[in-house]
Each structure stands twice: as structure tokens, then as C-alpha cells.
N, C-alpha and C positions, 0 to 999 in steps of 0.2 A: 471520907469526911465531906458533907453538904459545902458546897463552896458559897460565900454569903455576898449576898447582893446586895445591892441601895437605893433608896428610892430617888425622888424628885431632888428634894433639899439636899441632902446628904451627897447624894453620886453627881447633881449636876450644878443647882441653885449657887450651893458653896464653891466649888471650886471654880465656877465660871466669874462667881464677883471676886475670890480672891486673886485671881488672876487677871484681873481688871485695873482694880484699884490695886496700885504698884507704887514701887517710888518716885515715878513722874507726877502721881497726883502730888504727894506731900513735897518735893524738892523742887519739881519744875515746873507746875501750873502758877504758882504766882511770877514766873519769868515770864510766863507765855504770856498772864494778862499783861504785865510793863511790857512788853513790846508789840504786841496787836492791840493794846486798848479792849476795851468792854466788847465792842460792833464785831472787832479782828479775831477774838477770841471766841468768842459765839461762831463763828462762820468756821472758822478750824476749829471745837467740837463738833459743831451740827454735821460737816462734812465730813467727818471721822465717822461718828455717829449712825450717819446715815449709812455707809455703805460696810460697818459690820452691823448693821441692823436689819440690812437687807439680808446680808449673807447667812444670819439669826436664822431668819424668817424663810430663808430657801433650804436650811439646813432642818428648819422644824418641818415644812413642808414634806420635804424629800423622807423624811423622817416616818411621818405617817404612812408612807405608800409602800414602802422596803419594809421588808424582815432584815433588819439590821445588823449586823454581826458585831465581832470583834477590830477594832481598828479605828470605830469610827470614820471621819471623811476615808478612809483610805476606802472601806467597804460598802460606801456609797460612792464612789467614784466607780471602784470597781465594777459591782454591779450595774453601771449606767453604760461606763465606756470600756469596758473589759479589761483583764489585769493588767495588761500591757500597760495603758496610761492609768489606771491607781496603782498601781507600782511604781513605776516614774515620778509619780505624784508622794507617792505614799513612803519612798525613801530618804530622797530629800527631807520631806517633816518629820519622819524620826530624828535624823540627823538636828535637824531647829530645835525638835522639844525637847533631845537630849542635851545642847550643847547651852539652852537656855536654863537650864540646871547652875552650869556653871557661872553664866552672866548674871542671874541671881544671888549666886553666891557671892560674887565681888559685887552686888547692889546691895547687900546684907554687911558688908566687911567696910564698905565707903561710908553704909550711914552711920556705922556705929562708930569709927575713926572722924569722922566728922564730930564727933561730941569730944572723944575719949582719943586724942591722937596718936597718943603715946602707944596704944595696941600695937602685937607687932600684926601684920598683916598677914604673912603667912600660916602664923597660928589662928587665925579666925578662921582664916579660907579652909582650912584643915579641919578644924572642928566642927564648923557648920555642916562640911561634906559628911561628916562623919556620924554627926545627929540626923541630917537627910535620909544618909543612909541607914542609921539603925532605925529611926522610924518605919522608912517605906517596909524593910524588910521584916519586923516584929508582925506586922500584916497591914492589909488596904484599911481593916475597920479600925484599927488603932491610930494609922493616920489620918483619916476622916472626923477622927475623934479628938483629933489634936485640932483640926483645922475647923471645928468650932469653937475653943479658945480663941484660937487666930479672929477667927471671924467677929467675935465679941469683944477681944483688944481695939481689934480696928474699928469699932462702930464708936468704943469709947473716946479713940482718939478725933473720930468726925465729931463728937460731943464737944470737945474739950476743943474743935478748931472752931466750929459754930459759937461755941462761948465766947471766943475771942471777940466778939461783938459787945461785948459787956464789960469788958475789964481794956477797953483800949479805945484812944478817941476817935473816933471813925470821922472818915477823908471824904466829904461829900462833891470835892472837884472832879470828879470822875472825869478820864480821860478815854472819851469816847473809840479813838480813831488814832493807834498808838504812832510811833515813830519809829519803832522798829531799832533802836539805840545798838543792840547787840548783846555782849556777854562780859562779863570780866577775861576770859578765855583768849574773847578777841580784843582788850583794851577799850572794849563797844566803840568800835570801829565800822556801826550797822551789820544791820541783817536784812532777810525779806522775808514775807510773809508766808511763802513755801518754806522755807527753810526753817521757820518755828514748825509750821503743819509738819515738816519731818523728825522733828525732835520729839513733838505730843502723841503722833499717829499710835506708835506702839502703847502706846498708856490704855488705846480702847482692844487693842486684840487679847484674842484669850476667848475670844466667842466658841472654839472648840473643847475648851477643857471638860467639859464636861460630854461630850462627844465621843471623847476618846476613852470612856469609860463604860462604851457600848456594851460591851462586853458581861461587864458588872451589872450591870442595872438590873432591875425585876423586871422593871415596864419600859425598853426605850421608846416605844412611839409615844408614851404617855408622858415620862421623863425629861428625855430632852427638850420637845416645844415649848413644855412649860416652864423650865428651871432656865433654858437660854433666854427664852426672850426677854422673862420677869428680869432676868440678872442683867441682861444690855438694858434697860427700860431705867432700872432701879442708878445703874449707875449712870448711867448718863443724865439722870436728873440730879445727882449727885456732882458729879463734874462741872456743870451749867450752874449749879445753887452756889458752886465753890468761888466762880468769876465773879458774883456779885461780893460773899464774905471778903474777899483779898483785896476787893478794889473799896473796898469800907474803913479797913484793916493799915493801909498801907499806900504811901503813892508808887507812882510808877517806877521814879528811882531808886527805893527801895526794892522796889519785886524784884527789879535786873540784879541787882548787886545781892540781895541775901537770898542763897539758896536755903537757910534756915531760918527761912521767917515763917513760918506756920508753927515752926516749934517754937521759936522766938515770942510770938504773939497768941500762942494757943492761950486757953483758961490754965491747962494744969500740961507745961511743955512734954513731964517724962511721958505723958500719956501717946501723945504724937510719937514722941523717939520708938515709944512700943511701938505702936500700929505700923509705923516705915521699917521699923525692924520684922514687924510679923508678916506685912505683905510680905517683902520679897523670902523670909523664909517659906511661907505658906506657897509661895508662884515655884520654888524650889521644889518643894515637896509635888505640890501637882502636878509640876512638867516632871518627874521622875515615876512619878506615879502612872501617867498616860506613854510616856514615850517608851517602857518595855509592854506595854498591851496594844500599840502598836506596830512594835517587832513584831510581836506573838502573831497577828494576824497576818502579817508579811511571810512569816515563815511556814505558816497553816498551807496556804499557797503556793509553798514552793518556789518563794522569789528569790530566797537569800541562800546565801553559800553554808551548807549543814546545816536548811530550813528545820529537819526531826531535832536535833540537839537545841535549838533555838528553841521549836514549838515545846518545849518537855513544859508539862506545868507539877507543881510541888502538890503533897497531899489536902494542903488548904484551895489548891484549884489558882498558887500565884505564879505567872509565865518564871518563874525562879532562873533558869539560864539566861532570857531577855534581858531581867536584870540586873545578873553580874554582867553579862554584855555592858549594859547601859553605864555600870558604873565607871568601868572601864573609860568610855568613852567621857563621860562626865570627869573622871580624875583628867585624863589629857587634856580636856578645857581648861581644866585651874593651872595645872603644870603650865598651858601657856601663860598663863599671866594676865594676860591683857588680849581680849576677845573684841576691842572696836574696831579692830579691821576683817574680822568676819562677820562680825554684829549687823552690816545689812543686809548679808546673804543670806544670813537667816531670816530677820523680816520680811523677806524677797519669797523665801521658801513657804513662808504663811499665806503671804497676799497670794502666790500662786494656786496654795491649796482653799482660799477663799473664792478667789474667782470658778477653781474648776468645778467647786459645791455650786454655782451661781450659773454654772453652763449646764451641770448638769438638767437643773430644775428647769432651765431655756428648752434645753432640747427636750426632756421628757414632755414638757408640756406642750412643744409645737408640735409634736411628732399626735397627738392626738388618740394616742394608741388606750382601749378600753383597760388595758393594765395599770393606767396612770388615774387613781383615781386616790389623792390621799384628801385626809380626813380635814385637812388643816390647808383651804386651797388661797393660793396667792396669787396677784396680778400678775399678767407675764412682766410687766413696767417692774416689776421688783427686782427678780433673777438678773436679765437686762442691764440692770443699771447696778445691781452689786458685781455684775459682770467687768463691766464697764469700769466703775470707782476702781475696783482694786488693780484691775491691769496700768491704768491713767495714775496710779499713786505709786506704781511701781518704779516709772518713769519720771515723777515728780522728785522722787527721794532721791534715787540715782540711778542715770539710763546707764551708764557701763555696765553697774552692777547687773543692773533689770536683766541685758541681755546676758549676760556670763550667768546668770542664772537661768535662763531659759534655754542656753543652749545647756547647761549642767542638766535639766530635764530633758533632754531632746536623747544626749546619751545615754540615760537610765532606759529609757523608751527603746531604744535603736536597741540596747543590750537585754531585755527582758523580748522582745520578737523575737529574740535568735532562740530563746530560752522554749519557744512553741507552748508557752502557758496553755494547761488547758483550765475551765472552771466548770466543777459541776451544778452549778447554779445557772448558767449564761448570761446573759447580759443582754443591753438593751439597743447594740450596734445593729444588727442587721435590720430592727425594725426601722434605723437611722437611716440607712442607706435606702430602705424598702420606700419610708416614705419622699428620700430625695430623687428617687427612681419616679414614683408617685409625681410630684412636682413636675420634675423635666418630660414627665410623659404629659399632662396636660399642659404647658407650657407650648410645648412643641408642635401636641394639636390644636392649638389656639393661633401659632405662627402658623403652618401649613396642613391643613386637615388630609393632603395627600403628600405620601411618602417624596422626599425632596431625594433629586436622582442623586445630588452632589454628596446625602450622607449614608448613602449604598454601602454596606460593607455583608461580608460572605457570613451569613449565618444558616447552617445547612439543615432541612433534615433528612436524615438518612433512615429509609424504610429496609427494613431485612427481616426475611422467612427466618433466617440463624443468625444470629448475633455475632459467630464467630466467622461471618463474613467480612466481619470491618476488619478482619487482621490483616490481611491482603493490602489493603487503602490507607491502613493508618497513618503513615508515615506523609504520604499525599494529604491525605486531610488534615493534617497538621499545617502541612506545609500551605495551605489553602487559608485555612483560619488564621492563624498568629498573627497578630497578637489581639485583635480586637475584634473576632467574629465570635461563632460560637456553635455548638452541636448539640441537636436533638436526634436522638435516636429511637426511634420505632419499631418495636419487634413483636411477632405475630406470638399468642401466646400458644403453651407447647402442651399437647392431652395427655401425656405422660410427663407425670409429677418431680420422679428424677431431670430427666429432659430439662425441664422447666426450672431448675434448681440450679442446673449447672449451667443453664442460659442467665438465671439471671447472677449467678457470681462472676459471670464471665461479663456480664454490660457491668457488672459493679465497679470491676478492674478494668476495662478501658473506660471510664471515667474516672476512676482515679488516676492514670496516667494521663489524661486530658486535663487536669486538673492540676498535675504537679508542673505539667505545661503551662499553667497559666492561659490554659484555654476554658472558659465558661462552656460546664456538658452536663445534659441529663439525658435519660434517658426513658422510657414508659411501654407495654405492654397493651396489644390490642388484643380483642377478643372476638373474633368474626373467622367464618369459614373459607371466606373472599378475601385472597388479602387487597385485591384492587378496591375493593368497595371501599375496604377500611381505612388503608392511604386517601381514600377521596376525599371522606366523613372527616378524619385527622385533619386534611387541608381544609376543607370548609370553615371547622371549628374555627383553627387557629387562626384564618381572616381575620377573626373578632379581636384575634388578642393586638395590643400594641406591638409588644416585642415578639412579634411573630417571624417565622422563620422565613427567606425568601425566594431561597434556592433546596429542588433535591438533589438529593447526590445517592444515586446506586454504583455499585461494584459488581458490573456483569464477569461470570465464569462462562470464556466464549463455548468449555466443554459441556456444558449441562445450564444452557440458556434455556428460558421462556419466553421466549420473543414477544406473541401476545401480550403477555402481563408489561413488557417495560412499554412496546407502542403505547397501549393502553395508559400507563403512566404518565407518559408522554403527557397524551390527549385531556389528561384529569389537572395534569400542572398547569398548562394552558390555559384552563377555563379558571382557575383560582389563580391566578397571575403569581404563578411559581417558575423561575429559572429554574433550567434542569443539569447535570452534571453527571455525563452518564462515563465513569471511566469502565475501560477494556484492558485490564495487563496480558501484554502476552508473555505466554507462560515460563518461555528461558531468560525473558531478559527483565520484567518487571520496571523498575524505576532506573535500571544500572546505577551510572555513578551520580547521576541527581546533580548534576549540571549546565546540560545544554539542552533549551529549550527551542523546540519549533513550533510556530505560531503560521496556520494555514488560515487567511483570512477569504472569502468566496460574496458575490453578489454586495460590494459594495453599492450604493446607490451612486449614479453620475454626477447629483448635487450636494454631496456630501458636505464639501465645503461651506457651502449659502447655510444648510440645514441642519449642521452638528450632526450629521446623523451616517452610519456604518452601516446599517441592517443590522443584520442578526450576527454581529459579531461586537459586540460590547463585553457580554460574559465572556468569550475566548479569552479577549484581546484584557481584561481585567483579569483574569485568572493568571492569564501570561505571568502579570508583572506580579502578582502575591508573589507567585510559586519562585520569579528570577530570584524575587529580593529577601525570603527565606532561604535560598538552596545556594544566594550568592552569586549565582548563574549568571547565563548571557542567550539573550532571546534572535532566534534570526524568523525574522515573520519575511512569510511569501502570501504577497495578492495575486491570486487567481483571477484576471482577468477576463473575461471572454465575451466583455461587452462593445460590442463598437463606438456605442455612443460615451464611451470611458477610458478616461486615454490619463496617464500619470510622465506627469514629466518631471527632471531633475527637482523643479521648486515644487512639485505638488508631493513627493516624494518626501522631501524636505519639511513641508509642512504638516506633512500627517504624523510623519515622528515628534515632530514639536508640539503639535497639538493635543497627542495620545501622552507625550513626555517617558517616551523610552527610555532608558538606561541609553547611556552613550554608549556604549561597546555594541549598542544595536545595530544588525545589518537588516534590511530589507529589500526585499526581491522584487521584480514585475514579472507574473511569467503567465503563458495559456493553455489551455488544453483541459484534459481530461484532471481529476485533482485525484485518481487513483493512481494516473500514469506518472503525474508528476515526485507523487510520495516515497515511487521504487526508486528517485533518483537520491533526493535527500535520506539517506539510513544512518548519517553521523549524529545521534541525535539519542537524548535520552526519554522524551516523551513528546508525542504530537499532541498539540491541540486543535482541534478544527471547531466552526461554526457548523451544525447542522442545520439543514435547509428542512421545510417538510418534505423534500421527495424521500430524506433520507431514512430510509429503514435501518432498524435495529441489526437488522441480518447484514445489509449493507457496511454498518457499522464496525461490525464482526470480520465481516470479509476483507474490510481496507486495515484492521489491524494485524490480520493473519499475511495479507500480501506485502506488509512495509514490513514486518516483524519488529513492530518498536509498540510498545504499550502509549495508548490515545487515551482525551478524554475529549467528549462530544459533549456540545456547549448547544445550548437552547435561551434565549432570553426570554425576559417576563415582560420585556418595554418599562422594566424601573430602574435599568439600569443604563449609563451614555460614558465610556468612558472620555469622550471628549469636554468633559465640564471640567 
């Protein structure tokens, strides 16, 4: 069977004003005008007003630019900030639009005992649920079909309150600038002005009912813009026309004291007792009607526990399982009785999902991206400030609440990432981060147009003929990276097809292991017969880029070296001010147990101190301490001396540890001689690291790790690195 949609009126216009105009308009706007006066009352609607008119209008917005789904905000949140927070978002307001079901239905059960007192109460609550629900369930277009009834009762009963002007002697002392008296409640023992704006506020939400019928609709992008705003527009000149009829109608002591003076004073009262009867059944009906389509969209995703039995839809195409769900949840709302002590956590759970509508259309739109291009475009001052209103009213109504609400979203959040959502759609984070990447990259070339030494950190690339060379180093280059460096990998590509196949599933899986590291890795393929030339052209390019890499790192096999090719490498880092990292494992003992480092530091300068400056031992002496503070280790660095004009005493000793800021458990040596002779002496040791000088060759390189028999790595600086800052 064709599953039957709605258009404009019908799926959005309707149920957005009946869920509008509620029983705060007919029972509690004439209390709001006796206590803020004409001026007070104006300013708590406009403000109300204002910021579900904004959120209106970021919701139509957003509206046009997305393929919309089922879910409404939920599936526009999703799509902007990935399931994670529209799930977080999107549970909790199921949870609201379901349990507002029930607070409807004691808003339905209060007006009509208000007239009729003697009802028992329990039998209303019961049968109301019971008409809710065999409407919703008969089908969507039969309830659509009631809720133009509804909609026609309720225009008659605005009739019949605007009459009131004609059949009652109207009060021309208007009381501009109220006194704020209070309630029968309180003995009107006063109030404040916020604390009415907290009693009216929920009178204007409801701006997603029709939203949440995404799903349903023929045309959402055509749909919603148009049936939301006209319905926020229509009622709020509705609401505002009402401040003037009450205060014509009625003094202000009267507004306080009769919560039934619109019926009292209407042209034809029963007309009123319908329409307050029909809102909250009609706001009943819609919130049951939105909150299992909803679900349905939550479970389409995989968010919810037996997401496939949830998603099941019936032969008419109705989520049918969402809504036994739902009723379920709806009956234990009534079962409780009395819903005002969760009643603001649910208002909490709205404003939340109005602001995040309002962050979304912020960020889409700051982000600048050619994707964001919808049909229906708004100021950024809009999203902003519906941003803004609703989080600031959330805290005006009640900060306990606000935050016990927000941390209740923070756990939905925390528990859906464990969940590893994936969306075959994606979303619109990474171009979030791409453009705050964007930002801090001009930002930072704006502070300093040349690399600051102070935010030096190891981001390597690594050139290799075989790919399945980094298997040797990996463990090292980790250990070098974490947590905040990062790996490019560069591999020569391979003239045999298999070859090249299995090179590249082999870079694919050590970047996924880099990755589940929480190490930033890619990797890329050159195409050159030279592979020195290629590494050159790679450095050159990469100059350009900002986040360009700073340091090489090869993994010499001292049994089947090229010496050529790494001098050579050498010499090409050098001119493109690339640190180099050339490790050597020798071949019985590799990393051992990856705890005790030695740090050979050679050719310090004699005014090191005046001049912040080491030579060419900066990358060592920074390599040192990554690798201590991954591997947990303890560094024992020896300065080769063997300058006369350079002499280290106890406090210069003292001060170069303090200044470098070793690990405490750090020993340092003074010693002279040969630095091959001295190596044979220290062997307690799980990796050397030395400073290479240019005398030193590759072979040399080779030979001091074959004579110590401990695996080194030879450190080269670019001059952008000092670890004495």
C-alpha cells in the first residue's frame, strides 16, 4: 500500500498552531497581563516570540539546504553534527514529545473539572488516552482530519473571546507597568517578571510539530518554511492582539484571581471551554503523533536498543512498534499522576533541541562550504541569537534543572561514541574541524609568518622503496610521535601490479594501526625512477604546505644499505630545512626492553649558555625525552667534550639539566675522547642516540652501531628546532 503524505497545511501549518495556542493562552495570558501590565506583557511575548522565531526561521533555513529525513531536528542535527550529538539530542526529545502526551492530557482533564468538578479524574485521564490513542492508531490522515475540527473549534472560540468586547464594559485604565501581585497559589504574596516569562514561555514552543513529520510530508523543503513560520507569525499576532482584548475586558485584579475569565467574559463561554478543550487534546494528539516518527528515525540508525523491531513500519508505511512503544511510555506519564516535577525537564529538553537547530544553521553558515547553499537564506544575527535566547531561558526558568539537563545530554553523547555509529550519509564535522584547522592556520601566520621554535613538535615523513620497512621502526615511531605529532609516509610505486597491491594493503594497515593509536597518518605513492630525486620534489612541494612535515625518518638495514642514497638524503633535507632521523637496529637486539635511554650529546658550543644554543644536538636531546616519556624510561646523556675552550662544572652541569628540563631520574656525564671509544664502554643500554656532525657518514653511522651492538638513531637538525625554549 502507497503510504500517504501531507502537504503544507495539513502536515505542518495545523499542527504547528495547534500546538501553539495551548491552555496558557485561554487560562494563563490574562494572569500574565495582571501581573506585567500591558508594557510587561509585550516584552515576555516579543521575547518568547522572538527566539522561537528565530529558531522558525533556522529550522526553515536548514530546511532548504538538507534532504531531510525522518525525525525532523533529530535528522538535521544529525546530518550537520553526526549521530552522536542528534542522538544525544534526539533521545531526550522523544522522551519530551512523548511524556508531553501525558501533561496534555491532565491539561485536558484540569479544564474540563474546572467547569464540571464533580468528574472523577481518573476516568478522564483514561479516556482521553484512550481516544488519543485510537485516533493516532486508526491512521496519520484520520488524525489530521480530526485536527481540522480542532483547528475550526479553536478559531471559534478566538471569535467568541474577541466578541467579548461587545457584550462587556471595557476597562480603559489600562495598567501600563504591572505590579507583579502573584497568584492565588501564592496568597499573591508577589512575583517577578521572569518568573511570569517562565510560566508563558511554553505557550510559544511547539515550532517543531510540524517538523517532526518529515518524514510524512510530499515536499519538506517546501513544507515546513512555509507552514512554520506562517504558524509562529499568525500566532503570535494572535497572542499580542489577546493583551490588548483582556486588558479592555477586565482589570488587573481580576486577571490574577480568575483563571476563568475568557470563558467567563467570552461572547458564547461554551465556545472557549471547546477550543481549551480541543487545544490540549489536538497538542495530545500531535505530540503522539511526532514522537513514534521520531523513534522510527532513531532506530533507522541504530541508536536504540532492538533499533530493527522499533524501525518495523505497518502496511500503511505507520512506525506501528514506535507507537506501542510510545504508548507505553505515555500510559506511565498518567500512572504518575502529577508530571510538574519533571515538567521542566522536558521544557529544558526542547530549548536544548532549539538551540542545537540554531547552532546548526551558525555553523553551517560560518563554515562557508559551497554545500551550504539553501533556498531560504538568513542573517547569521538570526541562528546567533536563537542560539543565544534559548540556552539564556534555559537558565532563566531553572539553572539546576538547565544543568541536570545538560549533563542528562552529555551521557546520551558519551553512550552513543562507545556505540561507533556509522551514517551512510556523513555529515558536516570534518568540514567543521577543516575549516577551524583553516582559521588557526591563518591566525598563526598572521602572529608569526615563520615556524616558532617553541611549537616544534615531531611530525615525520618517512620515505621507503618497501613499505614493509616501517615494520622494523614501528614501535620507535610511535614512540617518537604520541600523542601530538604525526606520519606521512612515502612509497616508490611498484611496476609489478600484484607488488603494488600488496604494498599498498600493507601502508593501508599500518595506518590503521597509527590511527587506532591516536596517531594522525597518511600515507602516498611516487612515481619516479630516482627515488632520491622524488624524495627531493616531495620536500620541495610540501614547503608550501602549512602543516607540512619537519623531520625525515629512514630505517637503514645496516645488511643491504645504499649509502649513496641516504648521504644524498641527507644533503636534499638540509637544503629544504628538513631534520633528519636516520635509525640503525642492530639486528639481535632491536629496541630490547625499551627502557634505558642514552643520550650522546658532541660539539656543544662554549657560549651555549648567553646564546640558548647546543649545536646540532636539539633533535637528539628532544627525541630523548618523547621516547623517556612514552617508554616511561630514564635518560643518561654523556657530553663529549673535547673542547678546551669548554669546561662544565657542577652548576653548569646543573643548569643545562634545568634548562633542557630532564626527567629527574636523569644522570649526566662529562667525559673526552674518541665518541666511538667511549660507546664500547656504556652497552647497559636499550638505544643510543647521537647528534650527527657533517663529518659523519652513513657508513660511519653503520659501523659505530655494529661496534656498540645496541641499535642508534642519528639525529640531524633543520635549525627550527631549540630545545632549550
Amino acid at each position: 500500500m502507497t503510504k500517504k503524505t501531507f502537504g503544507t497545511f495539513a502536515g505542518v501549518f495545523t499542527p504547528t498552531t495547534l500546538t501553539i495556542l495551548g491552555v496558557i493562552m485561554y487560562i494563563r495570558q490574562p494572569w500574565v497581563v495582571g501581573n506585567a501590565g500591558i508594557i510587561g506583557a509585550l516584552a515576555i511575548i516579543l521575547i518568547s516570540v522572538a527566539i522561537t522565531f528565530t529558531t522558525a526561521l533556522s529550522l526553515s533555513s536548514i530546511t532548504t539546504n538538507v534532504r531531510i529525513g525522518t525525525g525532523g531536528a533529530f535528522s538535521i542535527i544529525s546530518k550537520s553534527l553526526g549521530l552522536e550529538i542528534g542522538g544525544a539530542i534526539g533521545i531526550p526529545f522523544y522522551i519530551a514529545q512523548a511524556l508531553a502526551v501525558a501533561m496534555y492530557i491532565f491539561g485536558f482533564r484540569e479544564g474540563l473539572t474546572s467547569v464540571f468538578p464533580d468528574l472523577n479524574a481518573y476516568v478522564i485521564d483514561l479516556g482521553i488516552f484512550i481516544l488519543v490513542m485510537a485516533i493516532a492508531f486508526t491512521s496519520t490522515g484520520f488524525a489530521f482530519k480530526i485536527q481540522y475540527v480542532i483547528l475550526g473549534i479553536i478559531v471559534l472560540s478566538l471569535v467568541s473571546i474577541y466578541g467579548s468586547l461587545f457584550v462587556n464594559d471595557l476597562n480603559y485604565n489600562f495598567e501600563l507597568f504591572g505590579k507583579y501581585p502573584g497568584s492565588i497559589e501564592n496568597d499573591f504574596s508577589g512575583t517577578s517578571f521572569w518568573v511570569v516569562f517562565a510560566v508563558f514561555f511554553p505557550a510559544v514552543t511547539g515550532v517543531m510539530a510540524g517538523a517532526n513529520m518529515s518524514g510524512d510530508l510530499t515536499s519538506p523543503r517546501k513544507s515546513i518554511p512555509l507552514g512554520t513560520i506562517s504558524a509562529v507569525i499568525i500566532t503570535a499576532l494572535i497572542y499580542l492582539s489577546l493583551i490588548f482584548v483582556v486588558s479592555l475586558i477586565a482589570t488587573p485584579e481580576e486577571m490574577t484571581a480568575n483563571y476563568n475569565l475568557f470563558i467567563e467574559k467570552a461572547l458564547y463561554g461554551p465556545l472557549v471551554i471547546a477550543g481549551l478543550l480541543g487545544a490540549t487534546l489536538s497538542s495530545a494528539l500531535g505530540s503522539f503523533i511526532g514522537a513514534p516518527r521520531i523513534m522510527l528515525a532513531l532506530a533507522e540508525k541504530g541508536i536504540l536498543p532492538k533499533s530493527p523491531k522499533l524501525a518495523k513500519l505497518s502496511t500503511r508505511g505507520e512506525p506501528i512498534n514506535a507507537m506501542y512503544f510510545t504508548a507505553i511510555v505515555v500510559f506511565i506519564g498518567i500512572s504518575l499522576r502529577n508530571l510538574n516535577t519533571i515538567a521542566p525537564i522536558l521544557t529544558m529538553f526542547f530549548m536544548i533541541t532549539y538551540a542545537m537547530i540554531n547552532i546548526v544553521v551558525l555553523l553551517e553558515q560560518s563554515l562557508g562550504l559551497p554545500s551550504y547553499r539553501p533556498t531560504l537564506k538568513v542573517p547569521l544575527l538570526v541562528p546567533a541569537l536563537g542560539a543565544f535566547g534559548s540556552i539564556a531561558i534555559m537558565f532563566v526558568i531553572n539553572v539546576i534543572v538547565a544543568l541536570f539537563s545538560l549533563i542528562f545530554i552529555f551521557v546520551f553523547y558519551f553512550y552513543l561514541v562507545k556505540l561507533n555509529l556509522k551514517s551512510e550519509v556523513g555529515d558536516s564535522r570534518s568540514g567543521l574541524f577543516t575549516a577551524l584547522a583553516e582559521w588557526a592556520t591563518k591566525k598563526s601566520s598572521n602572529l608569526s609568518p615563520e615556524k616558532e621554535v617553541r611549537s616544534w613538535r615531531p611530525n615525520l615523513l618517512i620515505p621507503m622503496q618497501m613499505p614493509k620497512e616501517i615494520r622494523s621502526a614501528y614501535k620507535l615511531i610511535y614512540s617518537i610521535v604520541y600523542p601530538k605529532g604525526s606520519v606521512k609516509i612515502l612509497s616508490l610505486i611498484n611496476e609489478n601490479v600484484q607488488e603494488q597491491r600488496n604494498n599498498e594493503q600493507f601502508l593501508k594497515n599500518a595506518i590503521k594501526k597509527f590511527k587506532e593509536g591516536y596517531i594522525s597518518a597518511s600515507y602516498a605513492f611516487v612515481d619516479g625512477s630516482e627515488f632520491n630525486t622524488s624524495v627531493k620534489i616531495s620536500m620541495q612541494s610540501l614547503n608550501a604546505a602549512f602543516f607540512k612535515p619537519n623531520v625525515i625518518f629512514v630505517s637503514i638495514d645496516s645488511a643491504n644499505v645504499q649509502n649513496a642514497f641516504y648521504d644524498q638524503l641527507r644533503s636534499d633535507a638540509e637544503k629544504n630545512d628538513f631534520g633528519v632521523l636516520m635509525y640503525i637496529p642492530f639486528s639481535t637486539a632491536s629496541l630490547a626492553i625499551e627502557k634505558n635511554i642514552t643520550l650522546w650529546l658532541t660539539d656543544i658550543p662554549a657560549d651555549w649558555k648567553e646564546t640558548f644554543n647546543i649545536g646540532n644536538n636539539d633533535l637528539g636531546t628532544l627525541l630523548a625525552l618523547l621516547i623517556c616519556k612514552n617508554w616511561k624510561g630514564t635518560i643518561e646523556a654523556h657530553i663529549v667534550n673535547n673542547d678546551p675552550g669548554l669546561s662544565f662544572s657542577e652548576n653548569d652541569i646543573e643548569d643545562f639539566s634545568t634548562m633542557v628540563r630532564f626527567p629527574k631520574n636523569t644522570t649526566i656525564n662529562i667525559m673526552e675522547g674518541d665518541l666511538l671509544e667511549n660507546t664500547k664502554k656504556y652497552r647497559s643500554t636499550d638505544i643510543n642516540i647521537f647528534s650527527a656532525n657533517n663529518d659523519m657518514k652513513t657508513a660511519d653511522m653503520i659501523n659505530l652501531v655494529q661496534t656498540s651492538r645496541i641499535s642508534a638513531v642519528f639525529c640531524i637538525d633543520s635549525q627550527s628546532e631549540n630545545v632549550l625554549v
